[in-house]
C-alpha positions, 0 to 999 in steps of 0.5 A: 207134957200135958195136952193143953201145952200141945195147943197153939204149938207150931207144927213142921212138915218133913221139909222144916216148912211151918204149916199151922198150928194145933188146933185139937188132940184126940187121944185114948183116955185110958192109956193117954196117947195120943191119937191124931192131931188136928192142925189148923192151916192158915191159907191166907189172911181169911181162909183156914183149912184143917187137917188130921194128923195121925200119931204115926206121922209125927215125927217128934214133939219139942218145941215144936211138932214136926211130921214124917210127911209134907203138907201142901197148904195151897192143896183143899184139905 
């Protein structure tokens, strides 16, 4: 998988609820993993908050991002 296909993907909490998107990828250059994940989290028509996803939090990476942990998306990020 190439990082820029991990752009835009739909990201899920341990719950399957969909939180946002990939907005970002920080990874280590010379080994090409990555490191956390920024997610952009849609509050509501105007209001987007983001928060960082570290590697060890993901669970696995398909079709979509789905995480080990929950994410409140009415919580200030």
């Amino acid at each position: 998988m190439r990082m820029k296909d991990l752009l835009g993907m739909q990201v899920l909490d341990i719950d399957a609820k969909d939180i946002g998107k990939v907005s970002d990828v920080d990874f280590n250059e010379e080994s090409g993993e990555i490191n956390k994940i920024a997610v952009s989290l849609q509050k509501n028509i105007l209001s987007h908050d983001e928060v960082l996803i570290h590697f060890e939090n993901i669970k696995s990476i398909g079709d979509y991002v789905l995480l080990r942990i929950n994410i409140d998306k009415d919580d200030k990020v």
